[in-house]
C-alpha positions as CSV (number, residue, x, y, z in Angstrom):
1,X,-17.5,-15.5,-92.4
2,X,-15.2,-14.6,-95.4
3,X,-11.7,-15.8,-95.5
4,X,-9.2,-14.7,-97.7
5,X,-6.0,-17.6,-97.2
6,X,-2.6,-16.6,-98.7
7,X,-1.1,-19.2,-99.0
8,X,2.8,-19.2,-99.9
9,X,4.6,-22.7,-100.5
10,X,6.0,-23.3,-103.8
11,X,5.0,-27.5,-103.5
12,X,1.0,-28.0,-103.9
13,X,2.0,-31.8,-102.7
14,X,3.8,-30.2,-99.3
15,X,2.5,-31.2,-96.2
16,X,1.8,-27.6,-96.1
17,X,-0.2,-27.5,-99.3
18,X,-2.4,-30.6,-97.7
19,X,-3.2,-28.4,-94.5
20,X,-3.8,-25.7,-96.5
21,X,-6.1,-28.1,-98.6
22,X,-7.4,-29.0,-94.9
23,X,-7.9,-26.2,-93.6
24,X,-10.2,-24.1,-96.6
25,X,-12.5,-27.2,-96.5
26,X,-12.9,-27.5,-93.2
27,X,-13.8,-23.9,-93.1
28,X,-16.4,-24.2,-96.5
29,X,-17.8,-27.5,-94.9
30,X,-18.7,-25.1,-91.8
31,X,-20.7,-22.6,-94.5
32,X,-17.6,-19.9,-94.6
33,X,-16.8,-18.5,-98.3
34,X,-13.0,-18.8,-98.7
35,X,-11.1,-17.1,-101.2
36,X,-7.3,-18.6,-101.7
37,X,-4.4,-16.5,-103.4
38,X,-1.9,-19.3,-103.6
39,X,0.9,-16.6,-104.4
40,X,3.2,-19.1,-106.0
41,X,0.9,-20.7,-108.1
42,X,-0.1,-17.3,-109.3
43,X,3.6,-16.4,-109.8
44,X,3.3,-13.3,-107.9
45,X,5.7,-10.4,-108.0
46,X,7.0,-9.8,-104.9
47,X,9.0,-6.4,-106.1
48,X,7.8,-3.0,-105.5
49,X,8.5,-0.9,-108.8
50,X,7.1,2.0,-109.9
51,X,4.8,0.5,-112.1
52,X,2.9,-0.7,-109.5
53,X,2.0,3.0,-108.9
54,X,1.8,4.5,-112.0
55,X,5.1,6.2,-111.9
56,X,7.6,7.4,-114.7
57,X,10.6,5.1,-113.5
58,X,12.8,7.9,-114.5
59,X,12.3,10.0,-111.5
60,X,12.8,9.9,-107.9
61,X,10.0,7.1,-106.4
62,X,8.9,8.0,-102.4
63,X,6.6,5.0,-101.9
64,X,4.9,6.2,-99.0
65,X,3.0,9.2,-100.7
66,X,3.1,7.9,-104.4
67,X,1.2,4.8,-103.1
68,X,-1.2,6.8,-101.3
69,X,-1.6,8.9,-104.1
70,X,-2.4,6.1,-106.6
71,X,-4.4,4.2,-104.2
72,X,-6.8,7.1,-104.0
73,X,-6.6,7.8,-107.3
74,X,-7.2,4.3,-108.6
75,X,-3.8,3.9,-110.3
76,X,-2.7,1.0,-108.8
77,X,-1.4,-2.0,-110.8
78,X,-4.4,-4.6,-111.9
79,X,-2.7,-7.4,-109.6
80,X,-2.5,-5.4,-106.6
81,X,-6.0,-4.4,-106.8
82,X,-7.0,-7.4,-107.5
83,X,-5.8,-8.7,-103.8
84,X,-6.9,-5.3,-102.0
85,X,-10.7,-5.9,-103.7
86,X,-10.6,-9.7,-101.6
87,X,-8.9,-8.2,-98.6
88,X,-12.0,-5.9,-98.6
89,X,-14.5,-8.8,-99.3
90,X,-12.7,-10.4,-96.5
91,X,-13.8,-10.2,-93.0
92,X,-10.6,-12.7,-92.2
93,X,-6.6,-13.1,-93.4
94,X,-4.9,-15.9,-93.0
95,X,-1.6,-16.1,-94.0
96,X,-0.2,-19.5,-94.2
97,X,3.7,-19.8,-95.0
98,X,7.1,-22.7,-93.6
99,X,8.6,-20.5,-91.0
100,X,12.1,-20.0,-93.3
101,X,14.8,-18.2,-91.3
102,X,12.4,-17.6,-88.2
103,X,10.4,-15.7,-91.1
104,X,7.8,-15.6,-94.0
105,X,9.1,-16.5,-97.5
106,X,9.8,-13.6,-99.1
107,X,6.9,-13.8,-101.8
108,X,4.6,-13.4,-98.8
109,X,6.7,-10.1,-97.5
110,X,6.3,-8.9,-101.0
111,X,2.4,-9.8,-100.7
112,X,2.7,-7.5,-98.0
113,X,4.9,-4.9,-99.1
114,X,3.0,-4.3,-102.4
115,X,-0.5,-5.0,-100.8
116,X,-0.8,-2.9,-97.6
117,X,0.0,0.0,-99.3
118,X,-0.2,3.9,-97.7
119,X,-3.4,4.7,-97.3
120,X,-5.1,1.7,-97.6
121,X,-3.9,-0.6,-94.8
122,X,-2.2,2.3,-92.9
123,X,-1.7,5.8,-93.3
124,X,-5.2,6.4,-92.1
125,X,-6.6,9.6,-90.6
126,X,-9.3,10.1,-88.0
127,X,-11.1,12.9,-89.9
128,X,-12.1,14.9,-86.6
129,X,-8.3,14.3,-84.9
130,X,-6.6,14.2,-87.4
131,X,-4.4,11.3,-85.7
132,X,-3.1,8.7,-87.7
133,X,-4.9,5.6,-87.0
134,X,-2.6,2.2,-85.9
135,X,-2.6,0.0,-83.6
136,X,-5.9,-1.2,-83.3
137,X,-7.5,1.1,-85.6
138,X,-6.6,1.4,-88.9
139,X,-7.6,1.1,-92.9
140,X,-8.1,-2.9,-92.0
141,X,-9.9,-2.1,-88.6
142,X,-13.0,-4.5,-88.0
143,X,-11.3,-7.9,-89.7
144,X,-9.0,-10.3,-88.0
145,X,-5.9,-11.7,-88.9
146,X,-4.3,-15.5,-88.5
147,X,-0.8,-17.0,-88.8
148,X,-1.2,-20.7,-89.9
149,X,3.0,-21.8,-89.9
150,X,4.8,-24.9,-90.0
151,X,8.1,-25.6,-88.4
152,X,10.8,-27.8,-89.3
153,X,12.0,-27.6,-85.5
154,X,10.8,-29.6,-82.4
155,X,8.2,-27.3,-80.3
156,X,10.5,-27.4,-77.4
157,X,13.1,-25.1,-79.2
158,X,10.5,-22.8,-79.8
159,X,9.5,-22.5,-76.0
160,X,10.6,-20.1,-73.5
161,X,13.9,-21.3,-73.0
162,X,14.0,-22.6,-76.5
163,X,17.5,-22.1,-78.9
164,X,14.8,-20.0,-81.6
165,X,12.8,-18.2,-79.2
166,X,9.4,-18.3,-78.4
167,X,7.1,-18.3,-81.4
168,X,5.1,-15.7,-79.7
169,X,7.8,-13.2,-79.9
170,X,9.2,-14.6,-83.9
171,X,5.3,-13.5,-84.9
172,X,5.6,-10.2,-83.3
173,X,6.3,-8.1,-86.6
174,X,3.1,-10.0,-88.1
175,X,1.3,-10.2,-85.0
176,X,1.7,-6.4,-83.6
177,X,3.6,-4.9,-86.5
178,X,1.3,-6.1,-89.7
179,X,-2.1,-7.3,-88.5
180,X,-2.5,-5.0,-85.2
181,X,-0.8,-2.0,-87.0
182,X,-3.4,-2.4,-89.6
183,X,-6.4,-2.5,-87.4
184,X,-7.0,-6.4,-87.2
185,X,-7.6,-8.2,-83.9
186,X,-5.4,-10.9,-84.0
187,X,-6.3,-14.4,-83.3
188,X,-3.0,-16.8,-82.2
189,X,-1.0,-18.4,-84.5
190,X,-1.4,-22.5,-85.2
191,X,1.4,-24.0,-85.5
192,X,3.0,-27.6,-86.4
193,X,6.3,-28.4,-85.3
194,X,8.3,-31.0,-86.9
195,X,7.1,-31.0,-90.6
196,X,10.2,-32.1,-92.0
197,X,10.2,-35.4,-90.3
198,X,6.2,-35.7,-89.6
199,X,4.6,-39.1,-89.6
200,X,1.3,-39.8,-91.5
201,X,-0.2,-39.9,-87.2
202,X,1.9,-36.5,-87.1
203,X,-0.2,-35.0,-89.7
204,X,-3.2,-36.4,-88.7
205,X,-3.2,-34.8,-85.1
206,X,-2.0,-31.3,-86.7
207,X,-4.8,-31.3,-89.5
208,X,-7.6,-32.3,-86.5
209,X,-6.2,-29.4,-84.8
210,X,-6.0,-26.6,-87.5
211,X,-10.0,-28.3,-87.8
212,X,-10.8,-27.5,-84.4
213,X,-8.7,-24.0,-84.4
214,X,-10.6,-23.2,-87.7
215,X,-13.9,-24.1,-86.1
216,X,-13.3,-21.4,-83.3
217,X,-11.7,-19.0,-85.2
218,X,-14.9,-16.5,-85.2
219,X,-15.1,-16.6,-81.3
220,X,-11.4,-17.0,-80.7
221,X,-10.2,-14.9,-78.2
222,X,-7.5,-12.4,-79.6
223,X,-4.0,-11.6,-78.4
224,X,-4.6,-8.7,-76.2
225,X,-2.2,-6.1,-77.6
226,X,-2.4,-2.3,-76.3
227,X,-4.1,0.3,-78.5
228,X,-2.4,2.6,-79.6
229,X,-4.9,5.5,-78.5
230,X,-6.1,3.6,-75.7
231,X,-4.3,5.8,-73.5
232,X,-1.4,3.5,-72.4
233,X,0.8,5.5,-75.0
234,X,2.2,9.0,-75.1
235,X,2.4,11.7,-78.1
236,X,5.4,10.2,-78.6
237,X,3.7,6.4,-79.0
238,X,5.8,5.5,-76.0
239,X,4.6,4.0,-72.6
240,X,3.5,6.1,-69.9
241,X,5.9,5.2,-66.9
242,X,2.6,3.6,-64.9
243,X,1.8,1.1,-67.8
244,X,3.8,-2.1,-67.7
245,X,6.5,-0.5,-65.0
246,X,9.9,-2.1,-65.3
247,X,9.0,-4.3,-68.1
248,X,10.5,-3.6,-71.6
249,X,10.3,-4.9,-75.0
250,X,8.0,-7.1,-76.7
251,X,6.0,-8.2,-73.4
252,X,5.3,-5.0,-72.4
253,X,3.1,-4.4,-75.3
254,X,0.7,-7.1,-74.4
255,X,-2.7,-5.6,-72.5
């Protein structure tokens, strides 16, 4: 298996950065190749500009189709492809980031933002349909994606009745909207709550669990979201009135 982690914490000597530490050797000492892009360390630039494309920044920049067009024309900035040539070498993401505001830092979104570009991780035709492949299918169709997160908060106000939400619902842009929308199966997210007041025994149980999460990873069953053009949608990507009756929201995307 190839793993490409991103990795965004700006402390190497975080708990985070030792899980992270954890976690790549655990997967190399298994015989997986693991490529890291610690985005901090390589002072990434999270900011879309119109150099990243090409583009005279004196005119009018539509990012949708001047991405596409410099993706396929192999105008995109040097860093960019530089992440989209190990995303392609990669059969597995994982993106490891704190959970800051119920959210990824924003170097990670901007990871994202200038990564997943039109045309590469969406914006994708079916050549014969001429439908525009998401949900399940996709430019990143075939890998799998994985949210490795710590939390400052106690687990139990992250539950269902928990002050934050469930954590099943706080992935759900990176879950269904980034990984899913993109084509990637999506394996659930490890988690461990409490990092800001975690014992040395505290990491020790989380790092044996991202081993054993890590060492099912290739067989792990994946959330069960509904495909797009699996026929529980209409032209309008909206549930047929038999699918999920009388639920709404989030849940109701689940298969």
């Amino acid at each position: 298996m190839n793993v490409l982690w991103v990795f965004a914490h700006p402390e190497q000597c975080s708990l985070s950065g030792a899980l992270k530490d954890e976690g790549v050797r655990a997967l190399q000492e298994s015989g997986h190749q693991v490529t890291v892009s610690d985005l901090y360390a390589m002072k990434w630039n999270p900011v879309v500009e119109p150099a990243d494309f090409g583009h005279d920044p004196g005119t009018r920049l539509l990012v949708g189709p001047v991405a596409k067009q410099a993706y396929a024309a192999g105008e995109l900035s040097a860093d960019i492809r530089v992440e989209q040539d190990k995303l392609g070498w990669a059969d597995t993401l994982v993106l490891q980031f704190p959970l800051w505001w119920l959210g990824m830092p924003a170097i990670l979104k901007g990871w994202v933002d200038r990564v997943f570009v039109n045309g590469f991780a969406f914006g994708v035709t079916d050549p014969e349909s001429g439908r525009t492949l998401r949900y399940g299918d996709g430019g990143l169709a075939g890998k799998r994606g994985m949210v490795v997160t710590t939390i400052g908060a106690r687990a139990a106000s992250f539950g269902p009745r928990g002050i934050h939400g469930d954590l099943d619902s706080i992935l759900f842009p990176v879950h269904h909207g980034l990984f899913w929308y993109s084509g990637m199966s999506v394996a659930p997210a490890f988690a461990m709550y409490g990092a800001d007041r975690a014992t040395d025994a505290d990491y020790a149980n989380a790092a044996a669990g991202l081993r054993d999460r890590l060492a099912a990873l290739s067989d792990a069953e994946p959330i069960a979201f509904r495909r797009q053009d699996g026929g529980d949608y209409d032209d309008d990507l909206v549930l047929r009135p038999h699918v999920a009756p009388g639920h709404a929201g989030i849940g109701a995307h689940y298969a």
